[in-house]
C-alpha positions, 0 to 999 in steps of 0.5 A: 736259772742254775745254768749260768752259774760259770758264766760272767756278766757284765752289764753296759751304762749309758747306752740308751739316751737319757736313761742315765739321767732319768735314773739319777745316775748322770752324776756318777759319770761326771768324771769319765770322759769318753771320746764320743760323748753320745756313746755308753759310758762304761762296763760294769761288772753285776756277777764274776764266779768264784770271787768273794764277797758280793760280785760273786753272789748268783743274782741271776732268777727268772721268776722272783726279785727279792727286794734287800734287806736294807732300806732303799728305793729298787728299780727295774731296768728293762734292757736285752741281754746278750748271750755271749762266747768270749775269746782271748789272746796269748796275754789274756785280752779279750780279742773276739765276742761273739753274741749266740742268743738274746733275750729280756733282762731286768737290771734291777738296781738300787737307788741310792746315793754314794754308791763308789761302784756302779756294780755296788748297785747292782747285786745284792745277792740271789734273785736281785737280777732278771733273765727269761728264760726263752732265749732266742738264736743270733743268726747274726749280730749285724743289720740284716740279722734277726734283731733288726725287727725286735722291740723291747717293752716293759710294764709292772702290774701292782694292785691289779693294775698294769703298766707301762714301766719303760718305753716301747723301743726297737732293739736297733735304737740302742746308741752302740748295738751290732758291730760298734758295740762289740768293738766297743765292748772288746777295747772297753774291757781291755782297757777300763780302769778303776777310776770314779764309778768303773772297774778294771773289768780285765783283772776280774776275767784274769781272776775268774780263769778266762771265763769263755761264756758271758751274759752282757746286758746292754743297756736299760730303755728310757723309762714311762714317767711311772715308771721314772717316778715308782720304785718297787713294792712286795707283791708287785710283777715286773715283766719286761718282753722282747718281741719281733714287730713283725710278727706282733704290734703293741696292743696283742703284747699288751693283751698278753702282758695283761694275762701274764701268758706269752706266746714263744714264737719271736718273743723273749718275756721275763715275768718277776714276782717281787717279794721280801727275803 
């Protein structure tokens, strides 16, 4: 997954309802007041090309999460990623995000507590974050477009066993998706400060040159109460698939998730072995 190396990424907290809650994170927010209160919280950065220190470790693998060195609960987030080209102005704003490709994406994050940083969660080096490596096209990123009929389901197989890790949710159930969140996303980048768990995500695209190209992740699903309540261990399989409801209905995605093959056909499926580094 060499490929995204130049690109940013940025992820988007809080834009599932619950899920904050769920993964103990609700606490982190409580300074930061947003004008609706049932929107996403914040921009956080998981990777900026060329920084130094941990924001510019490449977490990106499609295959293997490598568990930290360090002591600590690790959970998979099972979220959609978007593919995006970004735009500025004469002053370096952003002013245009245009997502090209979707697909599945673990936000695989650590569990711990005083965390100043949302993003010092987030990255703890090569292969601690998930992206498929089957991307499917955006004709367009609004109601009507290929997106509505997608659903994003999740599981971990361990010991043999599979299941289900996070709910089973269409894609349009996310609190911002389509237009109202990439206004959101433009004026939240622009804007955010470094304040309580947020970061001034504008200075990181200064320093990186105005990077054109951009993973956004969305958001992270509510979790199954396995999956709220189970960390991941050595030897475990994450897979989390993005698939059209159209085209399939949960048990066929199920079979395929129990063989661990997919087809290609209106489905996105990230499949990662856990392992020690």
């Amino acid at each position: 997954m060499e490929r995204y190396k130049e690109y940013v990424g940025f992820g988007v907290a809080g834009n599932f309802a619950l899920h904050l809650e769920q993964a103990g994170e609700i606490e982190d927010f409580k300074q930061i007041l947003t004008e609706d209160p049932n929107g996403p919280k914040g921009v956080f950065p998981f990777y900026v090309p060329g920084r130094e220190g941990q924001l510019g470790k490449y977490p990106i693998s499609s295959d293997t999460i490598v568990l930290p060195e360090e002591e600590c609960n690790v959970q998979p987030e099972p979220e959609v990623a978007l593919i995006c080209d970004l735009a500025y102005d004469e002053l370096g704003k952003v002013n245009r995000i245009t997502p090209r490709f979707f697909g599945a994406y673990n936000d695989c994050s650590l569990r711990k507590e005083g965390a100043a940083k949302i993003s010092h969660k987030k990255n703890w080096g090569e292969s601690s974050k998930g992206l498929s490596s089957t991307l499917i096209p955006i004709d367009t990123f609004e109601k009507g477009g290929i997106m509505d009929t997608y659903r994003i389901a999740s599981f971990l197989r361990r010991d043999g066993m599979l299941m289900r890790y996070g709910e089973d949710v269409e894609l349009p159930g996310y609190s911002y998706f389509y237009t109202k969140l990439t206004d959101w996303l433009k004026n939240q980048i622009n804007a955010q400060t470094d304040f309580g768990p947020l970061e001034a995500i504008g200075s990181y695209l200064k320093e990186a040159g105005l990077p054109q190209k951009a993973i956004i992740s969305i958001g992270a699903t509510r979790y199954t109460h396995f999956g709220e309540t189970n960390f991941l261990r050595e030897g475990d399989e994450v897979i989390v698939v993005v698939y059209d409801n159209n085209k399939y209905c949960t048990n066929p995605i199920l079979t395929m998730a129990n063989r661990g093959v997919f087809q290609s056909e209106g489905i996105s499926a990230l499949i990662q072995k856990v392992c020690r580094g």
